[in-house]
N, C-alpha and C positions, 0 to 999 in steps of 0.2 A: 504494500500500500504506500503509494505518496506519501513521504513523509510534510506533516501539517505546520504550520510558521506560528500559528495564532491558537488552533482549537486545541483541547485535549482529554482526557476521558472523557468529562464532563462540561463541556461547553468553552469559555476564554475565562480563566482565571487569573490574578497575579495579585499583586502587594498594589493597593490602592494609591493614583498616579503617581508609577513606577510603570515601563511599556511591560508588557503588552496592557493593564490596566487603567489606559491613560483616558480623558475625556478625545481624545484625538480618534486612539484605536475605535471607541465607544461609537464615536462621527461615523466613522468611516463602517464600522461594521452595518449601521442603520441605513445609510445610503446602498450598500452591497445588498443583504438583505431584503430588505425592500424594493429594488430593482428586479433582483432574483424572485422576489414574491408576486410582484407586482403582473397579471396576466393580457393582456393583450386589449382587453372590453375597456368600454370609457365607462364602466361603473365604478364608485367610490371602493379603496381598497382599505382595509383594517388590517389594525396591529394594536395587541394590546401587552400592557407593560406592568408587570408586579414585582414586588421587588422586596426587600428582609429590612431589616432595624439599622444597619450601619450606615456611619454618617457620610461616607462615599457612596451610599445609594442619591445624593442630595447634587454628587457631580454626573456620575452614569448616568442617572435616569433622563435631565433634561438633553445633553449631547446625545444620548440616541434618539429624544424625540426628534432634535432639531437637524440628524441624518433622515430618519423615516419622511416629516416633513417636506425635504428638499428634495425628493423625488416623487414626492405627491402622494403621499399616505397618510388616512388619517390615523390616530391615536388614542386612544381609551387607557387609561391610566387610572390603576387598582390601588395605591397604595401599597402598604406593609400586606400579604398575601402567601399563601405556603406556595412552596413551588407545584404542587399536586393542582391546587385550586385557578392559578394560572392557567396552567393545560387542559382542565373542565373547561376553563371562560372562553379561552379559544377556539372551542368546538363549539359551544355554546352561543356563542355570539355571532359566529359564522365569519371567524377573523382570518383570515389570512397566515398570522404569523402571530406568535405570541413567545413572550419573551420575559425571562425573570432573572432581576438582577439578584444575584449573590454568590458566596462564596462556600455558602451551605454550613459547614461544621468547623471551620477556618476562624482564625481570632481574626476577630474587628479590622485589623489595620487591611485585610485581602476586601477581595469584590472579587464576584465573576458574572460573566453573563453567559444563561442557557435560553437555547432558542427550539419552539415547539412549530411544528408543522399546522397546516389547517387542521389536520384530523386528531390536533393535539399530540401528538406524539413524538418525542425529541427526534430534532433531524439526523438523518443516518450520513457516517463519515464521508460517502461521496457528495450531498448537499452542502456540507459545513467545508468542503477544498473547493465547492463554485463558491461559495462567500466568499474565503479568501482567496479566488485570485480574482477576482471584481473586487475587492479592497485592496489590492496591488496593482490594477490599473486605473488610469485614470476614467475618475467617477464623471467629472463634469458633463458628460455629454449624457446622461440620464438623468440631469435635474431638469424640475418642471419649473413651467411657464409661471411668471407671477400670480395669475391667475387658478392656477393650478395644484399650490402648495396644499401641503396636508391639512387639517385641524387637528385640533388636540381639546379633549374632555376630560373630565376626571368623572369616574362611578364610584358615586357612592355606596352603593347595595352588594360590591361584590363578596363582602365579608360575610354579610349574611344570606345570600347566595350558596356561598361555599357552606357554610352550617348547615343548612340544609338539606345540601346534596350530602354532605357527611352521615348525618340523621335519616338518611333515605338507605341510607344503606346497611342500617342494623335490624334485624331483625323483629315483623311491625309485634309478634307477638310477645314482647319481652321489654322490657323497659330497665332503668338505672337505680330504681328505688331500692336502699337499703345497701346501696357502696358508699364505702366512705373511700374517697380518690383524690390522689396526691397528682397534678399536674405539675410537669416542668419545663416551661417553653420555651428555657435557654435566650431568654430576652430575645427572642427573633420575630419570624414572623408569625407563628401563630400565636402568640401574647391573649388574643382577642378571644379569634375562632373557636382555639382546642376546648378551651375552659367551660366558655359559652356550649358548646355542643354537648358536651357531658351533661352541663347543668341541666339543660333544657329536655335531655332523654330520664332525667330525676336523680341524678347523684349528687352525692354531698361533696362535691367540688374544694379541694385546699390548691390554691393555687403558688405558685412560685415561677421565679423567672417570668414574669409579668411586667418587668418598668425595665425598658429600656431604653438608654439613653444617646444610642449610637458609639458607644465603646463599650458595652457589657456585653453584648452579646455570646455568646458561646464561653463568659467568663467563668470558670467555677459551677457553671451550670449544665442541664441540658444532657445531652444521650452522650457527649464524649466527657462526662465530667457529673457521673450519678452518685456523685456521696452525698450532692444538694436532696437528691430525692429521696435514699436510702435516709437520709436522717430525718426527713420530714415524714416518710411512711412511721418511723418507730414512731419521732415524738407524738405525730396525729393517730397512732393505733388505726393506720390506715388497710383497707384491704389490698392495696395493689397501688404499686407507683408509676407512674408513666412519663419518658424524659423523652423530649423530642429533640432535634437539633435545630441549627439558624433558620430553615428554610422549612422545619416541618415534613419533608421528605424521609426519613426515618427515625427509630424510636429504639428504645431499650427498656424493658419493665423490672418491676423489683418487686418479690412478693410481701407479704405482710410481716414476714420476717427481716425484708430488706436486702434478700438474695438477689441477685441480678438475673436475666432471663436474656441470654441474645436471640439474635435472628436467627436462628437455626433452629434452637430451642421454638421459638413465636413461629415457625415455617412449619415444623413438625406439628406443633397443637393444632394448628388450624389446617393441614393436609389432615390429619387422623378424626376432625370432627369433620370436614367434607367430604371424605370418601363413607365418612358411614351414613353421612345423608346422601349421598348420591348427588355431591355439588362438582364433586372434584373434576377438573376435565385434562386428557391429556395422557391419564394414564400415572400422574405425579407431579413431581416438581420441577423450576427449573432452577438454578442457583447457578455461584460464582466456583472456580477455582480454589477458592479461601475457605467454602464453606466444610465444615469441620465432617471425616468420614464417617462416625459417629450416626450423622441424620442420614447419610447414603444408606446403612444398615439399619438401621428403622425404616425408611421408608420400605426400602428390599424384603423385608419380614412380613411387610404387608402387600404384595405384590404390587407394591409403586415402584418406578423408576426415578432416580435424580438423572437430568441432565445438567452437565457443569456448560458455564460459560466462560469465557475472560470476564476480569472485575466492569465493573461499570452497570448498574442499571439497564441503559439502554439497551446493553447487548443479550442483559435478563430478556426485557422485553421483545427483542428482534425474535428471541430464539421460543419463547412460548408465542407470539402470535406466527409463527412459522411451524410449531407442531400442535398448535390449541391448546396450549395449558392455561387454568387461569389462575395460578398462583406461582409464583416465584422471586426471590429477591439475593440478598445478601447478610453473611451471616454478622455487617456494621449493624444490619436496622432497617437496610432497606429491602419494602415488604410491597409486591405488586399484585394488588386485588385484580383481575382485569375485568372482574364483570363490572367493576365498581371506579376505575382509575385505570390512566395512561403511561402511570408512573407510580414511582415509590409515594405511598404515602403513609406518614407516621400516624395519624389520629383515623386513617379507617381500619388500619390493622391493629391498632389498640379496641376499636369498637367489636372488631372479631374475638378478641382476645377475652374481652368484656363479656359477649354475648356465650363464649363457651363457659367464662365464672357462675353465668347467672345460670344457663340451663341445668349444667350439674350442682351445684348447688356447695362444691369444693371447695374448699381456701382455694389461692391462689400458688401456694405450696406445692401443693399436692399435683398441680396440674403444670408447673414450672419445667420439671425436668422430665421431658417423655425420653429424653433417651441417657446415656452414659457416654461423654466424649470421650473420642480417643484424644490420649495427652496431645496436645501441641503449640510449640511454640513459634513467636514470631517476631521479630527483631526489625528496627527498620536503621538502615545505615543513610546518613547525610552526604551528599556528593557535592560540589562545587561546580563540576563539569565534566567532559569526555564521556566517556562508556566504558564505565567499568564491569558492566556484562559483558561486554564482546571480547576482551580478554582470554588465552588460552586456559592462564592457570584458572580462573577463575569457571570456566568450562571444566576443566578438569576436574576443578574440586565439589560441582557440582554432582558433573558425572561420577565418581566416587562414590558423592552420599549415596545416589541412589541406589547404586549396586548393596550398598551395607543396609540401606532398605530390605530390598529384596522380597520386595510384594506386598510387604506389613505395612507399609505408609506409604507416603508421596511427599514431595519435595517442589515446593512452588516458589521462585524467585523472576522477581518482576520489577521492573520501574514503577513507578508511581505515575500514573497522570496526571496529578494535581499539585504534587511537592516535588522538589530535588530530593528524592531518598528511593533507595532499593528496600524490598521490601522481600524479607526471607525468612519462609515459613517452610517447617517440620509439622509431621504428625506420625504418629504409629504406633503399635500397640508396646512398645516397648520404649517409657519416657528417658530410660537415662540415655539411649541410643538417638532419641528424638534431638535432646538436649546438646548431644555431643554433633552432631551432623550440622545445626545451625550454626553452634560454636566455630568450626570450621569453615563455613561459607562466608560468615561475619567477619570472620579473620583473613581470608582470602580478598573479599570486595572491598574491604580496609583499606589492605595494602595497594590494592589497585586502581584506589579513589585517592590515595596518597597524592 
């Protein structure tokens, strides 16, 4: 594949104006974009823009209006908005292109922008290399006529819009009466939504990471940062905690004990309560590379299949609407309902999560650990620059681990799409061998990122 100048896992990321995160880049992506969107008919074209709590959403947001604008697009502009709730509005509203600024799980000082298709659906890597290279040529000759420029509106209702659609998707015969729930909104974008949603399905709502100020975001809070919720489950004698990240796009739970639950654990309950109602489709699940073998062997025990992807969400999604699944994500958090969502979203898969506590009638304990991980570890080493995977010894020392594997586990070493860090993970039924194999590859991409 092409290698990309600007995009990467996850849409254009970087450290808030610093390039590629510049109000420039921002310009120039809304002009490409929107040229690239923009079809042939002299009917008015839409784009709509949501975006998380940080205070570089205050420079992104207006330079991509005033790219879209200049090629004759108009604009609809959401506010603070989960990235999930984005991608509904853009179908919904029958926009063109829709687009949400952030950086998802990333401290404050980052921004990034992800861009959704008409049919809501993150654009696939050959869409996002025509953006960039209509943002490497010159734009001018696709701006419109003065008469011609975009407009720009702000929606009020799309907050509770999104509620709504969230509350549509829990089961009608069940309601929230008689949980007491610890929200954690990681000061991001759903601050508002998450809380509101639960309340209004009848739970006893304790909320946190709620006041954000455009530098708290993802601070000490939130799905990468759950000691905030584990301790407010104890102090509130809460049944279940539920930590979301900047963007609301995925989550992590803690039960009433304050235990933590990842995605793999939250992918398993909700495959083994769908397949026994006969929601499941596909055959199983899909997931990432990362996600721990553990859920492979659970699902297999019940004649599911895992298909693994590369990391990235989207590539979850490519690969379940290419064999029909409608459940798949990653074992961070990110959790893709598809009857229900385009994308990962944290508070519909907390509502699935919800709706299996209230049917059975369990703690939330009880129902945390459907399976027994295999040990694994994961390390992530910081680079500067070059390619410290493509490297011989570092190849070698890869290939090595695995042979010492030897069927028992897998061995995934990968770039990161979103950070300068290699990212190497073990697993196997044997931790101290698990332990010693990473050990080695960490010490190899070391030396090779020297």
């Amino acid at each position: 594949m092409t290698k990309r100048a600007y995009f990467g896992t996850d849409g254009i990321r970087g450290q808030a104006n610093r390039y590629p995160m510049t109000a420039e880049v921002a310009l120039r992506v809304g002009m490409a974009a929107g040229k690239l969107f923009m079809s042939k008919d002299d009917r008015r074209h839409l784009v709509v823009i949501g975006k998380d709590t940080r205070l570089s959403g205050y420079m992104i947001e207006p330079a991509l209006v005033a790219g879209f604008t200049s090629v004759g697009m108009d604009v609809r502009l959401f506010g603070p908005l989960p990235t999930p709730g984005v991608a509904m509005m853009t179908r919904s509203l029958r926009a063109d292109l829709g687009v949400m600024i952030s950086a998802s799980h990333n401290h404050f000082a980052d921004n990034g922008i992800k861009l959704f298709g008409p049919d809501g659906y993150k654009l696939s890597d050959e869409r996002e290399l025509e953006i960039e290279s209509l943002m490497d040529q010159g734009l001018e000759e696709g701006l419109a006529s003065p008469d011609n420029l975009g407009r720009v509106q702000r929606i009020d209702d799309s907050q509770a819009r999104y509620v709504e659609i969230a509350k549509a998707s829990f089961p009608r015969r069940l309601n929230l009466s008689g949980l007491r729930i610890v929200i954690d909104c990681a000061n991001g974008a759903a601050y508002k939504v998450a809380p509101e949603a639960l309340y209004e399905l009848g739970a006893e709502v304790i909320r946190i990471g709620v006041s954000p100020n455009g530098f708290n975001i993802n601070e000490e809070c939130g799905s990468t940062a759950p000691a905030a919720m584990q301790k407010a489950v104890k102090e509130y004698r809460a049944d279940i905690g539920i930590a979301l990240d900047g963007d609301a796009d995925r989550l992590v739970i803690c039960d009433e004990k304050g235990q933590v639950v990842d995605g793999d654990q939250i992918m398993a309950l909700i495959a083994d309560n769908w397949a026994k109602r006969d929601r499941l489709t596909g055959g199983g699940v899909v997931a990432t590379v990362m996600s721990n073998l553990g859920l492979e062997r659970f699902l297999k025990a019940r004649n599911l299949k895992l298909e693994r992807t590369q990391v990235g969400d989207r590539y979850v999604m490519a690969q379940m609407r290419a064999g029909g699944f409608n459940l798949g994500g990653e074992q961070s958090g990110h959790i893709i309902l598809r009857d229900f969502a385009t994308t990962g979203d944290g508070l519909l898969a907390a509502l699935q999560v919800l709706a299996v506590l209230k049917e059975t009638g369990k703690p939330m304990s009880a129902l945390a650990r459907q399976f027994e991980p295999v040990p694994q570890k994961l390390e992530n080493v910081r680079f500067a620059g070059g390619k410290p995977l493509d490297t011989d010894q570092v190849k070698s020392v890869i290939a090595g681990a695995e042979q010492k594997l030897n069927g028992t586990g897998r061995v995934v070493v990968r770039a990161s799409g979103t950070e300068p860090l290699i990212r190497i993970m073990a697993e196997g039924d044997d931790e101290k061998l698990v332990n010693q194999v990473v050990k080695e590859i960490v010490g190899a991409v070391k030396k090779a990122a020297a």
